[in-house]
N, C-alpha and C positions, 0 to 999 in steps of 0.2 A: 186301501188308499187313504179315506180320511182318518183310520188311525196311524198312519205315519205322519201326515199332515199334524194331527193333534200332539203325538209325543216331541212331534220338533220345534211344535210353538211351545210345548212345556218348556223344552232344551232351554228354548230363549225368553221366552215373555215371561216364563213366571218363575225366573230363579235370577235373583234382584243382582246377584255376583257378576251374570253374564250381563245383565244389562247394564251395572255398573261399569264393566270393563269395556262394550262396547261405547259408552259415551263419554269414556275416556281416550279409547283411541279415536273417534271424531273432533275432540277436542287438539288431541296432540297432530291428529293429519291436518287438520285446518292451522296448526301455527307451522307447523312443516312447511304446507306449500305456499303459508305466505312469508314467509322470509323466502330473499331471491337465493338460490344456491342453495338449501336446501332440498332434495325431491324427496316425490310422493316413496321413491323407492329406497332410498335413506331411512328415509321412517318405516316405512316397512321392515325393514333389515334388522336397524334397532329394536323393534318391535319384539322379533324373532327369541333374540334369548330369555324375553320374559313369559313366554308361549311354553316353554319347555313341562312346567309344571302346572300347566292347565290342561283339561280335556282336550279332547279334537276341537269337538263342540267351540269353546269358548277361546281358543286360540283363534280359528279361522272369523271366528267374529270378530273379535278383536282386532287382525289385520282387514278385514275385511270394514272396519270401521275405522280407520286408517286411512286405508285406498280410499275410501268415497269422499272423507275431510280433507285430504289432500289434494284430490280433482277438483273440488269447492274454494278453497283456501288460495290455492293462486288467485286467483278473477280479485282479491283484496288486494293484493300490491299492486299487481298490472292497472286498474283504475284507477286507481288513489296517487302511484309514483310514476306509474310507466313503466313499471318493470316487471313481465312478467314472473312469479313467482315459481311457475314451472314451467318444463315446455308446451305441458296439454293447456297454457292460458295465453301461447302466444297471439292468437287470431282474436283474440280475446280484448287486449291492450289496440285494437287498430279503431276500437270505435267506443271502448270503455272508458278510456284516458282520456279522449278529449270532449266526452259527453260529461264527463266530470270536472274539466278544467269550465267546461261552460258553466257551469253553476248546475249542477244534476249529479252531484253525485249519489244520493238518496235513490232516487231512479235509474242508472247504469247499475248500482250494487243491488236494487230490488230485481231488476231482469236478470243478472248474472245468476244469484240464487235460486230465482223462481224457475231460472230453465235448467240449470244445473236438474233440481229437484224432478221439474217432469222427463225431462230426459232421461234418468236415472229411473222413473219408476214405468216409465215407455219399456227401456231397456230389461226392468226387473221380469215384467209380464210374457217379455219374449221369451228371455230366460226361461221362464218357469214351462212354458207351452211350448217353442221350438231348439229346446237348448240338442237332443239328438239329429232332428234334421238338419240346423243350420252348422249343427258343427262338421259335418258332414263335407261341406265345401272345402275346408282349412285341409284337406285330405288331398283332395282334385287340384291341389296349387303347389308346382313345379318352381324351382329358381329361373324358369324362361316364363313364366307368370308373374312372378313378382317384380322382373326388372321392368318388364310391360307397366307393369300398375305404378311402380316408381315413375317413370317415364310419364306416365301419364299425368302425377300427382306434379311431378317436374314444370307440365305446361301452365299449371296454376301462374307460374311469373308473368305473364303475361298480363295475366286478370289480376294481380296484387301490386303492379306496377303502375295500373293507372296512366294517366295521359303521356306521364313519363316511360314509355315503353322502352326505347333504346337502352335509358340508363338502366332499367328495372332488368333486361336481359344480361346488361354486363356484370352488374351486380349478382344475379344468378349465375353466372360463369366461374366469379370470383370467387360464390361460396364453395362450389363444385371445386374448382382447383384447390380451395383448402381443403379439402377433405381427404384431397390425396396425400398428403403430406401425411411422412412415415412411413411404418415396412406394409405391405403388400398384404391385404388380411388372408390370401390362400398361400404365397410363398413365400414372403417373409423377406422380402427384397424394398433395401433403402432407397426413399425417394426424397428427394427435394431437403435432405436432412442437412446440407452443407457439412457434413463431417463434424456435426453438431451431436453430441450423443442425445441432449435430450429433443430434439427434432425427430428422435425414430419413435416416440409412443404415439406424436402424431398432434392436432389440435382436440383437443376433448371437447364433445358437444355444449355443456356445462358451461366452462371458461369461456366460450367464442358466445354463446345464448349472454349471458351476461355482460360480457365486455362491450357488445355491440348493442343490445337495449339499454343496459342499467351503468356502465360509465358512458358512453356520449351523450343519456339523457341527462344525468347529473352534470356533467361536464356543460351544459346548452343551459341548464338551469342556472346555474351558476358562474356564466361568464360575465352576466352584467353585475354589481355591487348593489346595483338597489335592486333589484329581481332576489336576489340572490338572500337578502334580509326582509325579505316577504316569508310569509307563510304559503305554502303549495296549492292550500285550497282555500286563499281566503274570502273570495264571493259566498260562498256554501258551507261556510263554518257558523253561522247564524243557525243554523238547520240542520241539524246533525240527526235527520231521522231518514230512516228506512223508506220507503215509497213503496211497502206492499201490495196494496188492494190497487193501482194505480199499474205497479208492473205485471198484475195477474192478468189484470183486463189489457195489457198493449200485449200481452202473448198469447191470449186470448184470440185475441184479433189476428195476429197474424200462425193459427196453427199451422197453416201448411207448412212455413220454413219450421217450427219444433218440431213435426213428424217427419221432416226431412232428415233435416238432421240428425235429430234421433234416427233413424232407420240407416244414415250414412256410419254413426258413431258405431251400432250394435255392428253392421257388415265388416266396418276396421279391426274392430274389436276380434272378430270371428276370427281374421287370418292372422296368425301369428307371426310374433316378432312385428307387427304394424303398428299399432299402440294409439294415443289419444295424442300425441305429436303431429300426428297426421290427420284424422280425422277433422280434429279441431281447424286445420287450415283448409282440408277438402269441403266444409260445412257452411265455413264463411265464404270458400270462392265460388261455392254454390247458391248460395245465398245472393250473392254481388248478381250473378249470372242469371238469378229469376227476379230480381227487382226489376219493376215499371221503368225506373230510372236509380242507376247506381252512382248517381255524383254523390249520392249522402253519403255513401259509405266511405269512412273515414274520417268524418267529422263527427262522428256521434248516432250513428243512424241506429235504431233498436234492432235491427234485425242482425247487423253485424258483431250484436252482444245474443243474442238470442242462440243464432244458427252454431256459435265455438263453445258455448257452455252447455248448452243440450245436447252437442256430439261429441265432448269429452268422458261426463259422466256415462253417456251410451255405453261406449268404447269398452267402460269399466263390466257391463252386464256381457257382452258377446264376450270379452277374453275370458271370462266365468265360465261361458260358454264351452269355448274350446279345453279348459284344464277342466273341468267336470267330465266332459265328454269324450273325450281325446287322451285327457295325460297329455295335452302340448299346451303350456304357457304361451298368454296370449303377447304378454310383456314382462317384465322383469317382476314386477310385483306378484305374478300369478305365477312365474317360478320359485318364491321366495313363498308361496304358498302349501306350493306342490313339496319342497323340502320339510316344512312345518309338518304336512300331514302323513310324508314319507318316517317322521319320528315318531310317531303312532300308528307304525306299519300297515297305514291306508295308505294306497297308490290309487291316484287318480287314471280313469282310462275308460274304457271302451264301456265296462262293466260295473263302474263307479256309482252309477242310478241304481242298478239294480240289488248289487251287492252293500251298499249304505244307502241307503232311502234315507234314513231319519235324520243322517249327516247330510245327507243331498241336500233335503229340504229344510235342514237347517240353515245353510247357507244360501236357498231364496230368499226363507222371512230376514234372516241376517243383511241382506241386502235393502230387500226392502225397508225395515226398520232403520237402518243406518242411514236413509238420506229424509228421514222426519229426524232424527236426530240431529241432522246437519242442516236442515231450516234450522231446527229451536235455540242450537248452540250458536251459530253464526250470527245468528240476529243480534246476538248480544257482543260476541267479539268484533263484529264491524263498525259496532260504535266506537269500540278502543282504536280501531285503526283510525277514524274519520276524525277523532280527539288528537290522535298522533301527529296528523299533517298541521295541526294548529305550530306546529313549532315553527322556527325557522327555515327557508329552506338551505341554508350553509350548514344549522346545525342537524337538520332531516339528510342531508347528503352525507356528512359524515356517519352517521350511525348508517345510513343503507351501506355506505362502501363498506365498513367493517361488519355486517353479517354479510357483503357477499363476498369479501375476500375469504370470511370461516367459512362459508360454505363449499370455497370453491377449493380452500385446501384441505378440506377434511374430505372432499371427495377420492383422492388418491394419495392424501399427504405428500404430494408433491409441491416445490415452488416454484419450479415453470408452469402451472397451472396457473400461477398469480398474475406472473408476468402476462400471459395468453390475454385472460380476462382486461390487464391493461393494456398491453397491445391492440386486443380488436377493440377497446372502449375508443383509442386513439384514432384506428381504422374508419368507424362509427360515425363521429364525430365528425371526421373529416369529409366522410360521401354525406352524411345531413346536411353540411354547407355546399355539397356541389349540387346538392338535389338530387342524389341518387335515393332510391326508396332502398329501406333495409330489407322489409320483408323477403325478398326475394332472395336476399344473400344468406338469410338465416335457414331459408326451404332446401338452398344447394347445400349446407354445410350436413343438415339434419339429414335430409334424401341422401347425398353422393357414397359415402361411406356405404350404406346399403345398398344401392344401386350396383355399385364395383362390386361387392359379396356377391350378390347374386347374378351377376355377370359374369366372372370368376368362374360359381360354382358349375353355368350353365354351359361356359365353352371347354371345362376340364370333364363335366361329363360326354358331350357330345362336341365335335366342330363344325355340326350340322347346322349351319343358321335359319335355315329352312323352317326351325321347329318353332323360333318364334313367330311364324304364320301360320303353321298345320296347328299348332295349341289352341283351340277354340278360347282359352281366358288369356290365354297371351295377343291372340289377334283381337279379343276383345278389348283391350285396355288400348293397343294400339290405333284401333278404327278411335276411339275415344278419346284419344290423344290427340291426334288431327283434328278433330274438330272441338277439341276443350283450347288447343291452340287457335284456331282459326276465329274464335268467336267473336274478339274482340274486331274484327272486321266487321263481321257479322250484327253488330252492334252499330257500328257505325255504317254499316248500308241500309240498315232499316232507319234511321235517323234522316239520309239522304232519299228512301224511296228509292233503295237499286232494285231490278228487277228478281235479280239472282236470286236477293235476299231471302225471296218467298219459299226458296227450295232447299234453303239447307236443312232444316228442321225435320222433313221427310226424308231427304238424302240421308242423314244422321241417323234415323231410325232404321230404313231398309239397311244401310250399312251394319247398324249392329246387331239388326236382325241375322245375320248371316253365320255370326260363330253361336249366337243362342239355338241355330236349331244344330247345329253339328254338337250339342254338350248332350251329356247323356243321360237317362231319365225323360219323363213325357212331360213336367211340368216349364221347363226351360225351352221346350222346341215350339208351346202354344205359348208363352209369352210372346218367344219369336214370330208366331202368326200373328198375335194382335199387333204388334208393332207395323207389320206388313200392313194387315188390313187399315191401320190408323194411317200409315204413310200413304197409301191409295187413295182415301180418302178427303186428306190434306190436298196431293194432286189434282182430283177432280174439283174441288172447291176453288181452287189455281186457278183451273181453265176454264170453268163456270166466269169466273171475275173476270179474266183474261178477255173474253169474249162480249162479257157484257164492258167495259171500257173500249173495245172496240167499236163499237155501237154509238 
């Protein structure tokens, strides 16, 4: 054991090629995901043909140094312009951008870093210790599980909507109806195309993520003339320094929501095809939903820069997870992996640990080592970006629109992609001034598209509706949908002192205790008793107070 451990730190630490070329793709993934319209998976891609004539070894480093710069490298546009740079930094920009228009940008970019960083090496340690058992689950998940778990990540609008709730739902409707648009992903039947030919490829995730953060924000920036001849951060351009030792200690302080997070990013990560899109927003609405008080969230609060940047890099160690252990790409970059290593006829899968140890464990320490590579390089590119906003912002608008118009046509070389992106920047803009909140339009557009797949795939295998209740992970995400929906109630009865209030929290647990003991294995059925016992116990505490108030 420790001599495979040893020949795989030779692999990497002391052959100065590989670690030259992994701190090149850290550099090249962090300017990736900070130009908008570039993704982590663009770079990856690109990556790919210059992997050919490298080892296994140093290929999978190398993208693997990539993926981690490119999870890090968005959180620089989204705080600095408002736009996020990927999708895994959308949740990211809800309390990063305007802790930085306050005069902090030094401190939103030190927390964005610092949790990126331990989220990634939370995530790395799992990796290394339960990457056979946890990939294990990704197996037990059926297309009538994951539209449950869509579903579920779906009630997030609710909690991302804020006091604005009506609008936040219509706006959630709206993005879900885009998504429909185009052919049918299982039969291939036109929708909503108006006999428009390029209407059938549909709205691309990319265009519509863009159009709707990064043209209405520029567009709001620059409708007044003298805003508009300002510089973007000129309070905090006096102070153009990192706030390390300052963000260590405010994450510090709050570990619960980083080992939250982190433990939600690795679990997204796990199942596939889920990715750091999702985690990232399930991280901060969880975060919203365990604060004392969430009015802060959204003006700046640390924890809503904490809980998106600690469950995106996660996200990155579970999908590892699953293509080590599985052969199943967690997301697109860990397929573009899997083909890398299918050229030096390694196939990742069931036998992958055993039959490559020395690759296996190359690509721990590869992980590991790549996110101290991505403190050391970031620290110094975050300065160029925070020297950047010094410009104007008419002449800062213009160069964002032109990288994200490139980025948005080099995505399919298409020019209704462009159009898209101006379109929804139009869209955008126009629900900012009605006071609709975005977030929740960009969760339908991202969720809808997969929700339908795997709705699709779940009524052309069965027309049995019944199975998304008999599925112990499908009834799970459902009992948890209910009340990830309800909460916001729930918030506001404990504010008013309703009685009710006292019992959702137990009801919520016994509820989901219910499909944990039908799952199979002994470690899932005593979770499910503790949950019991803890809701009983809640109970009697109830009636204990219940009784003494009567009194």
């Amino acid at each position: 054991m420790w001599d495979i451990i040893l020949q795989a730190s030779n692999d990497i630490l002391l052959d100065p090629s590989t670690l030259l070329l992994m701190g090149i793709g850290v550099i090249a993934g962090l300017l990736t995901g900070a130009i908008p319209g570039f993704t982590i998976a663009m770079g990856v891609v690109l990556t790919l043909p210059f992997t050919f004539g490298m080892s296994a070894t140093q290929g999978v480093a190398t993208m693997i140094g990539v993926f981690v710069g490119g999870l890090s490298g968005g959180l620089m546009s989204g705080m600095l312009t408002g736009i996020p740079g990927t999708p895994s930094s959308v949740a990211t920009t809800f309390d990063g951008f305007p802790m930085a228009r306050n005069g902090k940008p030094g401190l939103a970019l030190g927390l964005g870093v610092w949790s990126s960083f331990f989220g990634g090496i939370i995530s790395a340690i799992l990796l290394v210790a339960l990457a056979p058992q946890l990939a294990v689950l990704g197996l037990e998940f059926g297309p009538w599980d994951y539209f449950s778990l869509i579903l579920f990540s779906l009630t997030i609008t609710a909690s991302l909507s804020g006091k604005a709730l009506l609008k936040g739902m219509i706006a959630g409707v709206l993005g879900l109806f885009f998504a429909t648009a185009g052919e049918d992903p299982i039969n291939g039947m036109a929708r909503f195309d108006f006999g428009w030919d390029p209407l059938l490829q549909g709205f691309a995730f990319l265009p519509v993520l863009i159009g709707l953060f990064a043209f209405s924000q520029l567009l709001s920036d620059i409708e007044d003339s003298d805003q508009a001849r300002r510089p973007l951060l000129e309070k905090a351009m006096s102070a153009a320094r990192i706030e390390h030792r300052q963000a260590i200690k405010m994450i510090f302080s709050r570990w619960g929501n980083l080992i939250r997070s982190s433990l939600i990013g690795v679990f997204t990560g796990v199942l596939p095809a889920a990715g750091s899109s999702i985690s990232n927003i399930l991280a901060y609405d969880q975060a919203k939903k365990a604060a004392p008080d969430d009015k802060t969230f959204g003006s700046g609060d640390p924890d809503g820069i904490i809980a998106p940047e600690a469950a995106n890099n996660a996200t990155a160690g579970g999908s590892l997870i699953t293509m080590m252990a599985l052969g199943i790409p967690g997301d697109v970059v860990t397929a573009v992996m899997i083909g890398a290593l299918m050229i030096h006829d390694i196939v990742p899968g069931p036998s992958f640990i055993s039959d490559q140890p020395v690759l296996a464990y190359s690509v721990f320490i590869a992980f590991f080592l790549a996110h101290f590579m991505m403190v050391g390089t970031q620290a110094l590119t975050l300065r160029l970006f925070l020297f950047a906003t010094r410009s104007p912002m008419y002449i800062l608008a213009a160069v964002i629109l032109a990288y994200c118009s490139i980025g948005v046509f080099s995505l399919h070389n298409v020019q209704f992609d462009m159009w898209v992106m101006l379109g929804f920047g139009v869209v955008g803009y126009t629900l900012r001034k009605l006071g609709f909140p975005l977030a929740p339009m960009i969760l339908g557009v991202v969720l809808g598209q997969i929700a339908e797949l795997n709705l699709s795939r779940a009524l052309s295998i069965s027309d049995d509706m019944t199975l998304f209740l008999s599925r112990p992970w499908s009834l799970f995400f459902l009992i948890l949908a209910i009340f990830s929906f309800s909460f916001p109630w729930y918030q506001t009865a404990i504010k008013l002192k309703r009685q009710w209030a006292s019992y959702f929290i137990p009801v919520a647990m016994t509820g989901l205790a219910f499909p944990l003991f039908l799952m199979q294995g002994s470690v899932r059925p005593i979770l499910a008793l503790g949950l019991i016992l803890g809701a009983l116990f809640i109970f009697w505490k109830i009636g204990i107070t219940n009784k003494g108030e009567k009194r």
